[in-house]
C-alpha atoms as an extended CHARMM CRD file, in Angstrom:
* protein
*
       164  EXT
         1         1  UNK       CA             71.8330000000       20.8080000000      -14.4550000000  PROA      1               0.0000000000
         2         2  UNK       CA             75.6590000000       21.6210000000      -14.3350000000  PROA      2               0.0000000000
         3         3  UNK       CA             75.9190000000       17.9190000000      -15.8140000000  PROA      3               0.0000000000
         4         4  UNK       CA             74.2510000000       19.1410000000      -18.6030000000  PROA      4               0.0000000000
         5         5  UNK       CA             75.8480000000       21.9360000000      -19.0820000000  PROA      5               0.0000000000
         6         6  UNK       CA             79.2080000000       20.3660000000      -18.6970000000  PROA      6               0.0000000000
         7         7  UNK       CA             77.5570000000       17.7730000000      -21.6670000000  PROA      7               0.0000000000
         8         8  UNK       CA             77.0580000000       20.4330000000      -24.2380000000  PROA      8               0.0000000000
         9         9  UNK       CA             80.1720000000       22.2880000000      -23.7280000000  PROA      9               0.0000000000
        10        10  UNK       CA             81.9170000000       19.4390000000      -24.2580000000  PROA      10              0.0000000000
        11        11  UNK       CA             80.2100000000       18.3840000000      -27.4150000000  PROA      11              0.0000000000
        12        12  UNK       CA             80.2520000000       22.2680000000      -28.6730000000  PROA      12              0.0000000000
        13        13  UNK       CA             84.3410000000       21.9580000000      -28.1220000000  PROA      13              0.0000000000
        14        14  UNK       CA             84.1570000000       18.3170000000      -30.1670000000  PROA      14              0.0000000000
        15        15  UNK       CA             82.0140000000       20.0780000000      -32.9820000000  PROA      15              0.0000000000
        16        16  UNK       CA             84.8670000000       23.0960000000      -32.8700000000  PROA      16              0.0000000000
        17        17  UNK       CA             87.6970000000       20.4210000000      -33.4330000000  PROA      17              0.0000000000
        18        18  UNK       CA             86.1880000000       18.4260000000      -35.9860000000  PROA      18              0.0000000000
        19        19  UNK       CA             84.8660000000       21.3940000000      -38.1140000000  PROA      19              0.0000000000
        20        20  UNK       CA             86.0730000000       24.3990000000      -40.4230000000  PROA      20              0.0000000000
        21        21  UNK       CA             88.9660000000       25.1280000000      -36.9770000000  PROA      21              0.0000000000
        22        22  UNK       CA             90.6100000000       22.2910000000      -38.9320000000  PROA      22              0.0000000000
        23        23  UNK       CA             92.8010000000       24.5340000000      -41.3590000000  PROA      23              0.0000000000
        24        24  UNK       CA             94.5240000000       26.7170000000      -38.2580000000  PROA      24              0.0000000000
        25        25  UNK       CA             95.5580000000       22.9840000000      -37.3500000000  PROA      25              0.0000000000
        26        26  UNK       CA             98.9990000000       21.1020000000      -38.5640000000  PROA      26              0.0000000000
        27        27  UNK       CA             97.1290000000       18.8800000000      -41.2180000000  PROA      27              0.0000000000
        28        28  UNK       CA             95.2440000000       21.2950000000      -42.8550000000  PROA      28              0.0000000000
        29        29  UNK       CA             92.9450000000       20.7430000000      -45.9340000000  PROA      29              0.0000000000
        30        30  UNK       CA             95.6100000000       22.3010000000      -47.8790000000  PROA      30              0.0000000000
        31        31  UNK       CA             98.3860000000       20.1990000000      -48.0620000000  PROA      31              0.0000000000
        32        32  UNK       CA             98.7400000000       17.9470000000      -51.1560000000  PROA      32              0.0000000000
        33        33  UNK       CA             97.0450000000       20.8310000000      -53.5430000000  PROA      33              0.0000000000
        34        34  UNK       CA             98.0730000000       23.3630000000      -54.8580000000  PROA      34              0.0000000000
        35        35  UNK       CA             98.8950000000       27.1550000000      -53.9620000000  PROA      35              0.0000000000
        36        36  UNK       CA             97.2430000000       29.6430000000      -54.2400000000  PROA      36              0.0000000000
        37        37  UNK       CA             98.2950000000       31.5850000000      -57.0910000000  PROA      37              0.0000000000
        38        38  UNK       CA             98.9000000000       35.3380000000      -55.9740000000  PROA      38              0.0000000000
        39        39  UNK       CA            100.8190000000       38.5290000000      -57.5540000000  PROA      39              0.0000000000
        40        40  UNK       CA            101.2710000000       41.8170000000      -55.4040000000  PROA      40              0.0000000000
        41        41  UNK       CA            102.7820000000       44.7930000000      -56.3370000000  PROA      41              0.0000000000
        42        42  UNK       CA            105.6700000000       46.4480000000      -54.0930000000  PROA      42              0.0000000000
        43        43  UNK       CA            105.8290000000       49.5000000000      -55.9910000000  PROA      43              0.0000000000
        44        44  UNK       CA            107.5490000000       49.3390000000      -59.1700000000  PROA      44              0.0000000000
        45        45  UNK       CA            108.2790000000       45.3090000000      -58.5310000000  PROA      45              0.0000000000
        46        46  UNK       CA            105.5550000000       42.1870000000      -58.7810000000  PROA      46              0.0000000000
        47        47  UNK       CA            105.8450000000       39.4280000000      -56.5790000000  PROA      47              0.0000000000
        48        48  UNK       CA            104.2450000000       36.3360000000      -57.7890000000  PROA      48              0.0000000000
        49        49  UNK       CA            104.1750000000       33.1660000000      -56.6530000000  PROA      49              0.0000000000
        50        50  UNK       CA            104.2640000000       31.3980000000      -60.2220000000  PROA      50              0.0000000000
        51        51  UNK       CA            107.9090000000       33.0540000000      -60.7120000000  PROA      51              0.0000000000
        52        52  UNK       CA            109.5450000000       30.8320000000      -58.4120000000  PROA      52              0.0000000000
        53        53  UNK       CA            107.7830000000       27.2210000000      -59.5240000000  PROA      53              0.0000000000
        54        54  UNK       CA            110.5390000000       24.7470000000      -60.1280000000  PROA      54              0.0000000000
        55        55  UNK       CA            111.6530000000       25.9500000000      -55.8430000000  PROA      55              0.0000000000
        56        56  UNK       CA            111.0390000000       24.9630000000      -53.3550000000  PROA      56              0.0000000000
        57        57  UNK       CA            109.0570000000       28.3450000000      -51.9310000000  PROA      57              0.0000000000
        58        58  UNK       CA            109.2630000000       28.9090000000      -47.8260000000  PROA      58              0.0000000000
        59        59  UNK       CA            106.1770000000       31.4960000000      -48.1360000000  PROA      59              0.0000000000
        60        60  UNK       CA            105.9420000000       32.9230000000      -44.6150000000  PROA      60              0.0000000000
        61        61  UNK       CA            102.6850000000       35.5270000000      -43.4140000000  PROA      61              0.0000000000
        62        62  UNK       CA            103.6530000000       38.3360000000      -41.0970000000  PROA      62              0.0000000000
        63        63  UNK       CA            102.7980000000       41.2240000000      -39.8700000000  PROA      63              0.0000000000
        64        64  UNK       CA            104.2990000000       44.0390000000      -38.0400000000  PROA      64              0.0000000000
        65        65  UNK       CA            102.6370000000       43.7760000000      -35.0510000000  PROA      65              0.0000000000
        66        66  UNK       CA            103.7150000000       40.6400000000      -34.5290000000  PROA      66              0.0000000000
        67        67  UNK       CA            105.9020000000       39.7080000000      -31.8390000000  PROA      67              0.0000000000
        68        68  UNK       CA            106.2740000000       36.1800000000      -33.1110000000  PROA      68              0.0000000000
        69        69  UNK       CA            107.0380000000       37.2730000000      -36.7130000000  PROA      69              0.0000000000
        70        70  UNK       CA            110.1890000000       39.3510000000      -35.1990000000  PROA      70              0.0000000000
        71        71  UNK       CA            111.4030000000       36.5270000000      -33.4240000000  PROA      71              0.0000000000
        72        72  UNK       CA            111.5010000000       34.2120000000      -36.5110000000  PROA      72              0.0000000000
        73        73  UNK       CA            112.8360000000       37.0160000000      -38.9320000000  PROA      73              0.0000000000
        74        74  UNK       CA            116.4590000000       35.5710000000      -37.9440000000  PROA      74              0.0000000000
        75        75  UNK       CA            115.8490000000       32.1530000000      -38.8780000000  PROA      75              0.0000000000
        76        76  UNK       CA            114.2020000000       32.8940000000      -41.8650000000  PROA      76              0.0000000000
        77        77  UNK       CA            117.1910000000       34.6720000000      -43.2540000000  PROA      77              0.0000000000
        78        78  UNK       CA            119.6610000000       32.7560000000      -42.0710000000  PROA      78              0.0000000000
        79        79  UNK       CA            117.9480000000       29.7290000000      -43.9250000000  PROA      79              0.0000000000
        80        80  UNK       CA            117.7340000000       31.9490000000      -46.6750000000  PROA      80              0.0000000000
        81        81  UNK       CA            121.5180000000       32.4250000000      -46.6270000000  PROA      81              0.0000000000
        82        82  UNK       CA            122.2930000000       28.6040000000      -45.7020000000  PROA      82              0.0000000000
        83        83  UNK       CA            119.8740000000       27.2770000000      -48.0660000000  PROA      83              0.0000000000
        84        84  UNK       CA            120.0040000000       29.8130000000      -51.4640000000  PROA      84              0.0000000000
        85        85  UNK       CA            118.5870000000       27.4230000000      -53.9040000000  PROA      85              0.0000000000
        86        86  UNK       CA            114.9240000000       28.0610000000      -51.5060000000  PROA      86              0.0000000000
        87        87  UNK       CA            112.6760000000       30.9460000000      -51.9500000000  PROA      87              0.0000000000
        88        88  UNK       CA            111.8980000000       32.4630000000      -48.7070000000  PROA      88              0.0000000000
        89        89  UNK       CA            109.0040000000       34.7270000000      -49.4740000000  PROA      89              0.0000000000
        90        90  UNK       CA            107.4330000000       37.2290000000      -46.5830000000  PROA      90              0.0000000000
        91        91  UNK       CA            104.1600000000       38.4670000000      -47.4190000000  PROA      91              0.0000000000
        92        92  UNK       CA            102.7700000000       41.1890000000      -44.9800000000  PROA      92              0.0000000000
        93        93  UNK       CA             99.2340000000       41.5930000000      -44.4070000000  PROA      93              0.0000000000
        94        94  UNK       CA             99.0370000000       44.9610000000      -42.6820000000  PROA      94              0.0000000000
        95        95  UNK       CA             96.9190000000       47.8780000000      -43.9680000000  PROA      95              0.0000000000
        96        96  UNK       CA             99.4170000000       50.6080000000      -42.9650000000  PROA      96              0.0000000000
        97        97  UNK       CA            102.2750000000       50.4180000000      -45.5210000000  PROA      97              0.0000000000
        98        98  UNK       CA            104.1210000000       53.1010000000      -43.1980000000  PROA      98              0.0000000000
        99        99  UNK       CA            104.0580000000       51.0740000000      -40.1930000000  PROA      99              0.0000000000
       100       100  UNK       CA            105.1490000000       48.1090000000      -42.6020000000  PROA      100             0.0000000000
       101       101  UNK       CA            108.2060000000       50.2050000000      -44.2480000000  PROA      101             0.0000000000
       102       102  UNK       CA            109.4670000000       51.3550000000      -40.8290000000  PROA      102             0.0000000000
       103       103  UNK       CA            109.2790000000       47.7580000000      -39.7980000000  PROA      103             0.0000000000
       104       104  UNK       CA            111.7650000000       46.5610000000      -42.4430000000  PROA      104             0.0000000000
       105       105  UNK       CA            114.1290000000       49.6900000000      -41.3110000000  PROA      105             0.0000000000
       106       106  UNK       CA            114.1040000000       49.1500000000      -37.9480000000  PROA      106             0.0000000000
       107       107  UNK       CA            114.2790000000       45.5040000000      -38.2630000000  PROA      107             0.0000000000
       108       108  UNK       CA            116.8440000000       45.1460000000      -40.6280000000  PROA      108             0.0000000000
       109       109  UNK       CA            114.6630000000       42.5630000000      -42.8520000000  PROA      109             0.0000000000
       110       110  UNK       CA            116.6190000000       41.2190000000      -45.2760000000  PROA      110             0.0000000000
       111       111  UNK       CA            114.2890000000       38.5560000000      -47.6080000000  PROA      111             0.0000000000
       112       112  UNK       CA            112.1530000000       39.2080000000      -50.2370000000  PROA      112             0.0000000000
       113       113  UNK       CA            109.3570000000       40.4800000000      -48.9420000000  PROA      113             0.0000000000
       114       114  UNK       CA            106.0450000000       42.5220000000      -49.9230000000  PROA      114             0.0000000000
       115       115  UNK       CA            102.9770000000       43.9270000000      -48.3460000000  PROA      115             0.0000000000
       116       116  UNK       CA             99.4880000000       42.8860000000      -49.1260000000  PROA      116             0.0000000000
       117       117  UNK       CA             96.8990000000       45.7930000000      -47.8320000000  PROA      117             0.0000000000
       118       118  UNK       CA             94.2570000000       43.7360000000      -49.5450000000  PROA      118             0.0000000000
       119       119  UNK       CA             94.9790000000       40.7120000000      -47.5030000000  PROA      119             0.0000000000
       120       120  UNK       CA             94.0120000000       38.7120000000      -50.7100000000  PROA      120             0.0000000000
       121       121  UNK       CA             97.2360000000       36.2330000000      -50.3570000000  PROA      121             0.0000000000
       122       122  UNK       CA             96.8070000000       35.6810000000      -47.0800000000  PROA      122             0.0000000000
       123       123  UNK       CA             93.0850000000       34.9840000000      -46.7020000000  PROA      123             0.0000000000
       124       124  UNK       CA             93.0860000000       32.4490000000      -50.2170000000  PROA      124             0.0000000000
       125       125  UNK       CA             95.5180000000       30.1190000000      -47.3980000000  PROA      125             0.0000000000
       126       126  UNK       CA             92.9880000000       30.6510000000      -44.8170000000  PROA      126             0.0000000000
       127       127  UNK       CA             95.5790000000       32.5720000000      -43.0550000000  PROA      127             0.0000000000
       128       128  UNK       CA             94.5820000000       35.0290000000      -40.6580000000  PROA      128             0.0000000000
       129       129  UNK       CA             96.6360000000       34.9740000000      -37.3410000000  PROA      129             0.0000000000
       130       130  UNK       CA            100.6510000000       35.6070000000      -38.3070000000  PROA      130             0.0000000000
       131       131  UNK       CA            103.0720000000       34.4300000000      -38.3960000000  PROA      131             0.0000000000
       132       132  UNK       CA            101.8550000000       31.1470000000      -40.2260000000  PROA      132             0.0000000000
       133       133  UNK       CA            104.4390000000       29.2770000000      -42.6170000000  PROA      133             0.0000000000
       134       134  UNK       CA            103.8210000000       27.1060000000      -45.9470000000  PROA      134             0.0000000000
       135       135  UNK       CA            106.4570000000       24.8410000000      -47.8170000000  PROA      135             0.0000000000
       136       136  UNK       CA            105.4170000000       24.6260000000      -51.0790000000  PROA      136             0.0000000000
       137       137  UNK       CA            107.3540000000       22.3090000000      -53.2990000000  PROA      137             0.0000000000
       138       138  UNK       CA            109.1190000000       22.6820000000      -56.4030000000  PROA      138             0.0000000000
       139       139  UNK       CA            105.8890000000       21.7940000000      -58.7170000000  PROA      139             0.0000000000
       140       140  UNK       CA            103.8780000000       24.4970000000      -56.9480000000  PROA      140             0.0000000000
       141       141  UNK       CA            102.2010000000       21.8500000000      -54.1790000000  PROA      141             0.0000000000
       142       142  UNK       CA            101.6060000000       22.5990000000      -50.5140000000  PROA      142             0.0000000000
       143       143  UNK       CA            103.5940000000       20.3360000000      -48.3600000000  PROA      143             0.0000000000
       144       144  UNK       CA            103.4820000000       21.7620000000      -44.9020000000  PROA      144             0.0000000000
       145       145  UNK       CA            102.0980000000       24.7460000000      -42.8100000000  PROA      145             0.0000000000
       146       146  UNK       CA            103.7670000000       25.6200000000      -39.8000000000  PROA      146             0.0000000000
       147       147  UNK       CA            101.8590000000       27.6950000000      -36.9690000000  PROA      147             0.0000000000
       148       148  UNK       CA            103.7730000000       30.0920000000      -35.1420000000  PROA      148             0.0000000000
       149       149  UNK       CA            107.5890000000       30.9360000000      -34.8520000000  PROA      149             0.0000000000
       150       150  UNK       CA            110.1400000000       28.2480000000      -35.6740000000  PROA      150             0.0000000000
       151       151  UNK       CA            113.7730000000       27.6840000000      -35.7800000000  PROA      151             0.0000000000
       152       152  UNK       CA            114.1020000000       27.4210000000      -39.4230000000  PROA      152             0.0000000000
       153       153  UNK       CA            117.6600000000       26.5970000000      -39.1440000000  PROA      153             0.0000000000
       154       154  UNK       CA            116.7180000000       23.5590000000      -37.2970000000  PROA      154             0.0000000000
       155       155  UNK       CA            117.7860000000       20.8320000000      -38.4760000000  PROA      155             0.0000000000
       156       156  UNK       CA            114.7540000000       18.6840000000      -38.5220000000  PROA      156             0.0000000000
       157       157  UNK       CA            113.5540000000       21.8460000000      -40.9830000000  PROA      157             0.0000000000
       158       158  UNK       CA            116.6730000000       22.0180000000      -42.7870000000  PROA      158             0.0000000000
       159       159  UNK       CA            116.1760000000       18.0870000000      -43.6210000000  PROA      159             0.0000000000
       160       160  UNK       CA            112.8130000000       18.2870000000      -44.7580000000  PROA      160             0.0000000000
       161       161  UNK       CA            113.7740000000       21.0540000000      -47.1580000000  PROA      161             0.0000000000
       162       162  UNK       CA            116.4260000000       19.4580000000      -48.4370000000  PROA      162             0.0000000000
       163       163  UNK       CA            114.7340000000       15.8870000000      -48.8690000000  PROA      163             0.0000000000
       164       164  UNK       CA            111.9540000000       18.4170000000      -51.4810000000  PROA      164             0.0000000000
């Protein structure tokens, strides 16, 4: 009996891996087509995606209950600084835009960044557990998705980006 039982679990975990779990993965379905389109409005400014073909985009999920998120938030704008001819784009998907603004104050966030309460952006990546990171290329083309915080000054990052 536990034989069996150890025999379906680990065909249930085989069927897990193989199937839809694929996307939260670091070759997801996604890379080599194109992004998702998306335009959100911060108040009186749109941020869309289209604006910034011809860059390479960084487009970074987050939210601000995200301990991971905060501890990337440095990188991110230091790469911004280091590399200005990027886009570094941080789209929040929380559903309180006061927790959200206080975030940015407390935090200091300095990128261009916006807050989608409909969680529209984040859900047409599959994107559902921040902070999760996509390099998009200059003719609007997912290259990579990263899971989790990085070191986006690193310079294994830093080459990639460049070599776009």
């Amino acid at each position: 009996m536990r034989l069996s039982l150890h025999v379906a679990l680990v065909g249930l975990l085989a069927i897990g891996i193989t199937s839809g779990c694929n996307d939260r993965g670091d070759h997801p379905s996604q890379i080599g087509k194109p992004a998702p389109g998306f335009a959100i409005t911060n108040g009186a400014k749109t941020l869309r995606l289209h604006d910034y073909r011809g860059k390479v985009v960084v487009l970074n999920f987050w939210a601000s209950w995200c301990p991971p998120c905060l501890e990337e938030f440095p990188s991110l704008t230091a790469l911004q600084r280091e590399m200005p001819q990027i886009a570094v784009l941080a789209v929040s998907f929380d559903t309180d835009a006061e927790a959200y603004r206080q975030y940015l104050v407390d935090n200091h966030i300095d990128l261009t960044v916006a807050i989608d309460q409909s969680q529209r952006s984040n859900l047409a990546y599959g994107t559902t557990r921040p902070p999760e990171t996509y390099i998009i290329d200059r003719h609007g083309v997912i290259r990579r998705k990263f899971i989790g915080p990085q070191d986006w000054t690193s310079p294994e990052i830093v080459g990639y980006l460049k070599g776009l």
